[in-house]
C-alpha positions as a Python dict, from the first residue, in 0.01 Angstrom:
ca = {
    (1, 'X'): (0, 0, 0),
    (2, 'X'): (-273, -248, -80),
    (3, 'X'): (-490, 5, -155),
    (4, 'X'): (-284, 215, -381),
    (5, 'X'): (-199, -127, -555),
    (6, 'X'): (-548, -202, -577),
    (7, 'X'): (-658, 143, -752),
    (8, 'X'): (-369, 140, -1031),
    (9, 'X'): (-528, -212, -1148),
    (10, 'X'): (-906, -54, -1158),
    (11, 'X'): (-1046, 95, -1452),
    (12, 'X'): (-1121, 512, -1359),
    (13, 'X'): (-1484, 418, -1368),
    (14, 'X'): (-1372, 182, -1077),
    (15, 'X'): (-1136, 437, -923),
    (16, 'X'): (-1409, 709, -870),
    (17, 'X'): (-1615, 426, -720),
    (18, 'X'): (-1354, 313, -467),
    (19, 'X'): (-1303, 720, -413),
    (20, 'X'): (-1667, 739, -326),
    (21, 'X'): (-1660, 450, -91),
    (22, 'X'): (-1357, 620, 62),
    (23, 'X'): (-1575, 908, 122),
    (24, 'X'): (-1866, 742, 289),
    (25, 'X'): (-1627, 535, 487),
    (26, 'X'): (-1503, 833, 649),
    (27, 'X'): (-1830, 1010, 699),
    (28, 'X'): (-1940, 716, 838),
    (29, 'X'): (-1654, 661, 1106),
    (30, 'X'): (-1712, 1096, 1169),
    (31, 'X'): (-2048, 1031, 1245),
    (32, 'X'): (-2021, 746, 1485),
    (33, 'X'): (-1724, 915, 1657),
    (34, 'X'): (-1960, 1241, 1694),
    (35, 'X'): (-2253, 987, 1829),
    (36, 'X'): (-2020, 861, 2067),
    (37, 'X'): (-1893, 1163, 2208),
    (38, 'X'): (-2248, 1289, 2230),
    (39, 'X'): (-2328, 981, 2419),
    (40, 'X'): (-2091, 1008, 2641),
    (41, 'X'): (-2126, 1316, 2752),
    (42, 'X'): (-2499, 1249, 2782),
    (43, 'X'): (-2409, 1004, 3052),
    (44, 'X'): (-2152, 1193, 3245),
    (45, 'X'): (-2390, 1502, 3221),
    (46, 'X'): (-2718, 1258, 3342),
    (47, 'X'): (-2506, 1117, 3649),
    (48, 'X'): (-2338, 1494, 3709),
    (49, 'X'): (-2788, 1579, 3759),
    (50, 'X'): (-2834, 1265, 4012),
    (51, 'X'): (-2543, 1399, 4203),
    (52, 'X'): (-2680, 1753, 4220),
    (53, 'X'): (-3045, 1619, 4287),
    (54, 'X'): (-2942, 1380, 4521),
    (55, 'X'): (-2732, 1651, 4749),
    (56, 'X'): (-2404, 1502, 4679),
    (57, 'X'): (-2464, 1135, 4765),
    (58, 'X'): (-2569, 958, 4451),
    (59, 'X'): (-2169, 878, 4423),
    (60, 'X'): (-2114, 801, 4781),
    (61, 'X'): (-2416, 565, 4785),
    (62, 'X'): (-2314, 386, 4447),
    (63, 'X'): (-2114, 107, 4622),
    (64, 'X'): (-2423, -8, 4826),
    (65, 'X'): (-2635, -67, 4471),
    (66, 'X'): (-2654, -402, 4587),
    (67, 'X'): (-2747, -357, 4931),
    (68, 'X'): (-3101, -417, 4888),
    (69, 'X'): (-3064, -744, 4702),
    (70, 'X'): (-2828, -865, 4954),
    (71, 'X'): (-3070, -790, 5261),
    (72, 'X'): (-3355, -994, 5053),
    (73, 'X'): (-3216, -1308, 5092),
    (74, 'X'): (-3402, -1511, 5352),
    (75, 'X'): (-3270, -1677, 5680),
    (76, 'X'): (-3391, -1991, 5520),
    (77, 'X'): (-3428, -2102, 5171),
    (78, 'X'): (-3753, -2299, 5202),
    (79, 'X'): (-3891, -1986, 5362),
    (80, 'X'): (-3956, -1909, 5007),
    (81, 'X'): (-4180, -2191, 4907),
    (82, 'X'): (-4372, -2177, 5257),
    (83, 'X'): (-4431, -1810, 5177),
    (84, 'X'): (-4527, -1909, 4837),
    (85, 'X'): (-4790, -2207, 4897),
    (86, 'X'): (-4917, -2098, 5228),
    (87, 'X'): (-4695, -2313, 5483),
    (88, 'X'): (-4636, -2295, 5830),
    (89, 'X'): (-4325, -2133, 5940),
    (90, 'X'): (-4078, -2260, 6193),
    (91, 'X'): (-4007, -1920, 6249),
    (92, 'X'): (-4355, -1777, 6318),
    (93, 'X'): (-4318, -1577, 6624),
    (94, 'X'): (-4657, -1389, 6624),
    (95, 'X'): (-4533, -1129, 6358),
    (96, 'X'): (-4667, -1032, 5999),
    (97, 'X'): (-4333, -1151, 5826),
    (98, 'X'): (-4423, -1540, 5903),
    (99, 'X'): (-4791, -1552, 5863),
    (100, 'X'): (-4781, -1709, 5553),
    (101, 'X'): (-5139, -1966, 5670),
    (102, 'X'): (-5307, -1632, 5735),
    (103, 'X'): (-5326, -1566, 5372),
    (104, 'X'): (-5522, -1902, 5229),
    (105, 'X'): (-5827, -1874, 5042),
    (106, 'X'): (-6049, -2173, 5136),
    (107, 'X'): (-6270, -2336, 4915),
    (108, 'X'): (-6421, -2646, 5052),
    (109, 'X'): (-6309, -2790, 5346),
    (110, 'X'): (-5932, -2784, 5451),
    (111, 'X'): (-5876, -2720, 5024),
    (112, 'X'): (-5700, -2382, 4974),
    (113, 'X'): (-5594, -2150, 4726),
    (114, 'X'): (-5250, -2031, 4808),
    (115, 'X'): (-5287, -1653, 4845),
    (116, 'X'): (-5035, -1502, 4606),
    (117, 'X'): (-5166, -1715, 4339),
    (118, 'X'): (-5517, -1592, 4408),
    (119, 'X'): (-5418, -1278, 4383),
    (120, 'X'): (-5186, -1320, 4084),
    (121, 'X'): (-5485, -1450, 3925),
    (122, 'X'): (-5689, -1127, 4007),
    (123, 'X'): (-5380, -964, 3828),
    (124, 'X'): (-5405, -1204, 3542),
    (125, 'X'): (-5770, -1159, 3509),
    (126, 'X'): (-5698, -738, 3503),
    (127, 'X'): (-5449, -814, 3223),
    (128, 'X'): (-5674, -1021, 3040),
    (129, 'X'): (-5936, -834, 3019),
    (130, 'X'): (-5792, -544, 2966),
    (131, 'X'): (-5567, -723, 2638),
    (132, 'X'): (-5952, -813, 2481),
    (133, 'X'): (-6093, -533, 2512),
    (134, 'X'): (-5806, -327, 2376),
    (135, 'X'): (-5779, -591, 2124),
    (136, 'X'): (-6170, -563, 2011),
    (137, 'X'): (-6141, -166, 2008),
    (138, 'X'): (-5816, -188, 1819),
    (139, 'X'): (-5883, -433, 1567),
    (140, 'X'): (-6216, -214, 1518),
    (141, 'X'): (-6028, 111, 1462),
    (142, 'X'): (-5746, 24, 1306),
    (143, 'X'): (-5897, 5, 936),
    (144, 'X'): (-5981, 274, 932),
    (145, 'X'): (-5684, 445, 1016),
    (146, 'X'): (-5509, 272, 710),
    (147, 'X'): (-5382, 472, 446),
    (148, 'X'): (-5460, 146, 146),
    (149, 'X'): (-5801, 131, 308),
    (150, 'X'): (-5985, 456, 397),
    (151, 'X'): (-5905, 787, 134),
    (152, 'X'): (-6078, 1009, 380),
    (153, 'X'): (-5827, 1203, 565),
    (154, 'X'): (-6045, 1350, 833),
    (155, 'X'): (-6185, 961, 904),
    (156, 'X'): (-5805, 853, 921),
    (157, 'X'): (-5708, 1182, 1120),
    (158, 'X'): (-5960, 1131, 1347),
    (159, 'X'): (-5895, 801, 1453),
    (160, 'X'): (-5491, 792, 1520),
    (161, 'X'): (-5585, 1133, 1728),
    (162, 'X'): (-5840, 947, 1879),
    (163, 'X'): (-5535, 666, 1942),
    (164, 'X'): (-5255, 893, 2013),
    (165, 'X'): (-5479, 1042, 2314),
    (166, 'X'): (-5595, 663, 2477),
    (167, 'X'): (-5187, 594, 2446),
    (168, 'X'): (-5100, 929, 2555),
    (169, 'X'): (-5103, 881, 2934),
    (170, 'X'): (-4949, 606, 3140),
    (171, 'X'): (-5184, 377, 3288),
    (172, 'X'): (-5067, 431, 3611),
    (173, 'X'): (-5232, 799, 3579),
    (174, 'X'): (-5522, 677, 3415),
    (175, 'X'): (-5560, 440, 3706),
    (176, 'X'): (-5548, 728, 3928),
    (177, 'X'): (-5781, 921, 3720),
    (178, 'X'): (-6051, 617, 3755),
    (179, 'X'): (-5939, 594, 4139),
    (180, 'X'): (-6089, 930, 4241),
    (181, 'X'): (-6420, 855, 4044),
    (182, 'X'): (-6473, 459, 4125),
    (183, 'X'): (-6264, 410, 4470),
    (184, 'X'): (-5965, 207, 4457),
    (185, 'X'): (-5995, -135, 4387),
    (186, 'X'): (-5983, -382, 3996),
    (187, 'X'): (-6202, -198, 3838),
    (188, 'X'): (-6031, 110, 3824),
    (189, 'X'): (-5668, -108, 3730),
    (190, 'X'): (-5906, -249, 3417),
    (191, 'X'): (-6001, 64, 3271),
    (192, 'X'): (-5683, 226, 3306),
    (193, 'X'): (-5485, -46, 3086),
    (194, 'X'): (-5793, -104, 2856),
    (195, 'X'): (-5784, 249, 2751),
    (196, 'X'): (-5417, 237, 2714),
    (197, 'X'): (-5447, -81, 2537),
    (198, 'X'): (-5702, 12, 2266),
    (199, 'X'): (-5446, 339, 2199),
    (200, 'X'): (-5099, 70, 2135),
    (201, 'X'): (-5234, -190, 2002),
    (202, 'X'): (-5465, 45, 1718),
    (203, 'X'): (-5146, 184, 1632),
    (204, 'X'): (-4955, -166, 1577),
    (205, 'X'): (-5256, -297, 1388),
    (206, 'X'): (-5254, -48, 1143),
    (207, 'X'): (-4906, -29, 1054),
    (208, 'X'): (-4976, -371, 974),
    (209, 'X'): (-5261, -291, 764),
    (210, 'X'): (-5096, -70, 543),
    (211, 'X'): (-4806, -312, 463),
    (212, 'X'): (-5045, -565, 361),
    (213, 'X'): (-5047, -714, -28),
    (214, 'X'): (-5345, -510, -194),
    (215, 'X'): (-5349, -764, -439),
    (216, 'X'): (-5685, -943, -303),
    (217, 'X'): (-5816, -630, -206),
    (218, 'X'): (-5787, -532, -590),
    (219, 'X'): (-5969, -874, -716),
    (220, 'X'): (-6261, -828, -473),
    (221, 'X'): (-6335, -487, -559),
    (222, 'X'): (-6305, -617, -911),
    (223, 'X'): (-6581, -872, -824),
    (224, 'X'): (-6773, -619, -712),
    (225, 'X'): (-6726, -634, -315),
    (226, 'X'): (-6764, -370, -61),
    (227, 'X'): (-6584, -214, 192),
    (228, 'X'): (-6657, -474, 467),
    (229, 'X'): (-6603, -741, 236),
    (230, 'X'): (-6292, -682, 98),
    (231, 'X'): (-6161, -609, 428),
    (232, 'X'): (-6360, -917, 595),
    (233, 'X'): (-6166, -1145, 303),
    (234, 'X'): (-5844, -990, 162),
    (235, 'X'): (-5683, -795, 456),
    (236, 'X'): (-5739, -1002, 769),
    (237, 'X'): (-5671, -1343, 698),
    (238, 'X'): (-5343, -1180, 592),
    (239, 'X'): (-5292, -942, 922),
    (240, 'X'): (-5445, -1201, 1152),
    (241, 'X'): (-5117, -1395, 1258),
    (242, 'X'): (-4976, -1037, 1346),
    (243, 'X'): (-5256, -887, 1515),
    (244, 'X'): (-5247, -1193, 1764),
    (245, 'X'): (-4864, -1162, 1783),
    (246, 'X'): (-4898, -824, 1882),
    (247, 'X'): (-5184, -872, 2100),
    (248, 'X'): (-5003, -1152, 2329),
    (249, 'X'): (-4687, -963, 2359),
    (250, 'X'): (-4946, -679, 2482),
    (251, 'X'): (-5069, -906, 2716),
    (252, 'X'): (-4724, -962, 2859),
    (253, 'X'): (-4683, -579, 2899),
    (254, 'X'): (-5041, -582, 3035),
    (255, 'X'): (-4992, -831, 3326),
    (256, 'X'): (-4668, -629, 3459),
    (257, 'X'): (-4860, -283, 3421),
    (258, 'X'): (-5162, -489, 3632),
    (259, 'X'): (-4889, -534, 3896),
    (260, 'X'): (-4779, -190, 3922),
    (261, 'X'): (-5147, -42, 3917),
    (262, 'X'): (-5234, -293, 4169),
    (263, 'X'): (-4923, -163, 4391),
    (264, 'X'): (-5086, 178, 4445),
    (265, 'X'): (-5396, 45, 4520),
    (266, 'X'): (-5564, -162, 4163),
    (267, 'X'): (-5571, -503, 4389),
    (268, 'X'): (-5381, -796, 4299),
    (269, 'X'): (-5028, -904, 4332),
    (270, 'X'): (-4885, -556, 4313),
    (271, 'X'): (-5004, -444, 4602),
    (272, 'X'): (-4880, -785, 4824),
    (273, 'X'): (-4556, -715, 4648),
    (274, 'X'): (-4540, -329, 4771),
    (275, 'X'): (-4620, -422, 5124),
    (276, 'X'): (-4377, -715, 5187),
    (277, 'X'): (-4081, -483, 5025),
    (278, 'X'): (-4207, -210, 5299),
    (279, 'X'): (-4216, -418, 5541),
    (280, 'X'): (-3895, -624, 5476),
    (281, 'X'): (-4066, -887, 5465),
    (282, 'X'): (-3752, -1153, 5221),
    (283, 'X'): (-3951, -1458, 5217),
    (284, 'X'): (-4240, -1330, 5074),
    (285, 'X'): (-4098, -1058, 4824),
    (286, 'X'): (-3895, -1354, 4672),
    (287, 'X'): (-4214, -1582, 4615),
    (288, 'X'): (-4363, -1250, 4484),
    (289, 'X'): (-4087, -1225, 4253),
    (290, 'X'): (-4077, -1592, 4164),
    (291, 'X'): (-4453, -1620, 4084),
    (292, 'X'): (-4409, -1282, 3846),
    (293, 'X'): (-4154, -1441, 3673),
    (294, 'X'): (-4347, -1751, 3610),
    (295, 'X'): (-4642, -1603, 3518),
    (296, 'X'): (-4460, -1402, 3248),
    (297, 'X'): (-4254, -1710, 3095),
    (298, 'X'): (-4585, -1901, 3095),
    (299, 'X'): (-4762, -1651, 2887),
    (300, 'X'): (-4443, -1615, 2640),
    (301, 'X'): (-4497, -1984, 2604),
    (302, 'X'): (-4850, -1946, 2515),
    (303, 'X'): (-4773, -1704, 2285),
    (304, 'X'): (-4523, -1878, 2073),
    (305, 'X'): (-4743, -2217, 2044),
    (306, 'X'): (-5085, -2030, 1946),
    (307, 'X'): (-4880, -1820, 1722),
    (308, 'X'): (-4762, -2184, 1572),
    (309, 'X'): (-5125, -2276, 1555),
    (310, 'X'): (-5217, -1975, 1310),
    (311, 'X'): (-4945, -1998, 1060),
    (312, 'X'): (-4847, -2299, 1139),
    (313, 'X'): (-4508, -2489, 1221),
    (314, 'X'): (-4335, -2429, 861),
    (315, 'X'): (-4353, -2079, 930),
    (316, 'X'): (-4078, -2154, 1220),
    (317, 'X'): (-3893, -2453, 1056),
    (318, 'X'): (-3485, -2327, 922),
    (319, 'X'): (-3463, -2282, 554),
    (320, 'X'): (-3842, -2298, 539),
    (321, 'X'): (-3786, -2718, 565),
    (322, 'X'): (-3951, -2912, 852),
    (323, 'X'): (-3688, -3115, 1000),
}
């Protein structure tokens, strides 16, 4: 009713408008109906597969999902911290799952370095040099994979091809690539994310490129500059803040990929992590867990305030007003 009173008040240029809108309206509501359905039937189908490929027990097993969480928790909550600084156990009865003093790094003295943070610093150290050199690579490539900046398609072509293959693989098969040539072990872990690294992080850098003003990059070729030059002063002051955006969040992505290439054998806190879940060993797979999450909220930190040091606090302030 509201609607037919509504369309005997509008002009007919407004009536074939509000027809028109009708139209969409219902296409619209056909189309996420249809996407629904499809959906759905994409799950039903995917868990119909698991049953199949599971013989018949993905179902049955569904009410123990959180079986495995349950049987991590620890006889003793402090068990946790003594597993993650290195403490004696009351419960030490000769075994692997309360050794926690066996693990200390010494280095002076009775001074220690807990182990899990030693080796979530080897992790961290994978990650980070791994983000720089993908970073170095990337930043190096990515210009001239940018449409606004290079008019040679076989330069451009070559270099996302050149990107699209370093991304192509997962770094855990990279890592295993590097494994049968260098022996298990960082080095290996390194190479595998690098590579991956220089592949994402080309691509993100020049997407940024190419939505950059041209405007400076039109006044310094009209002063004469060249190709480094106008790059050097009118595209990366402007891409900078990005690039190092896009670079930490890499390095978040970086430090978790480090722990999974480290559980098959890339060192670090991956691999402590895969043998205390094999081993049931609660305490320890909790201050694993603990010191992951940590690490990862520390970094996001890091992230946000250097990002605040390159384009600075008004960037972040509401309404563009400091407060």
């Amino acid at each position: 009713m509201m609607s037919q009173a509504t369309t005997t008040t509008l002009s007919p240029d407004g009536i074939e408008i509000e027809r028109h809108w009708q139209e969409l309206a219902t296409r619209r509501r056909a189309y996420s109906w249809l996407i629904g359905v499809g959906l759905l039937a994409a799950v039903v189908g995917s868990l119909w597969f698991a049953n199949e490929s599971n013989a018949g027990k993905f179902f049955d097993r569904l009410p123990h999902f959180f079986d495995f969480a349950g049987d991590l928790v620890p006889r003793d909550g402090w068990e946790v911290w003594r597993a993650l600084f290195d403490l004696p156990s009351p419960y030490f009865d000769g075994s692997l799952k309360y050794d926690y003093p066996e693990g200390r790094v010494y280095l002076f003295g009775g001074v220690y370095f807990p182990e899990y943070f030693y080796k979530m610093l080897q992790t961290l150290n994978i990650a980070i040099l791994s983000t720089l050199v993908g970073f170095i690579f990337g930043f190096l490539l990515c210009f001239l994979a940018a449409k606004n900046l290079v008019k040679n398609r076989l330069i451009r072509g070559t270099v996302r091809r050149t990107m699209e293959i370093l991304r192509a693989f997962p770094e855990i098969v990279i890592a295993g690539f590097f494994a049968a040539i260098l022996s298990l072990g960082a080095i290996p872990a390194m190479f595998a994310v690098g590579i991956h690294t220089i592949g994402a992080l080309g691509k993100l850098f020049f997407e940024v490129v190419e939505n950059a003003d041209m405007k400076p990059d039109e006044g310094l070729r009209a002063a004469g500059a060249n190709w480094f030059e106008r790059v050097g002063f009118g595209i990366v002051p402007q891409v900078m803040p990005n690039f190092m955006s896009y670079a930490l969040l890499r390095l978040e992505i970086n430090v978790r990929a480090s722990t999974i290439i480290g559980a098959v054998g890339g060192g670090g806190i991956g691999e402590e992590l895969r043998l205390s879940i094999g081993r049931g060993h609660q305490a320890k797979t909790l201050a694993i867990v603990l010191l992951l999450l940590v690490t990862i909220i520390a970094v996001d930190q890091f992230s946000a305030w250097l990002r605040r040091r390159l384009v600075g606090n008004q960037a972040f302030a509401f309404g563009g007003k400091q407060s």
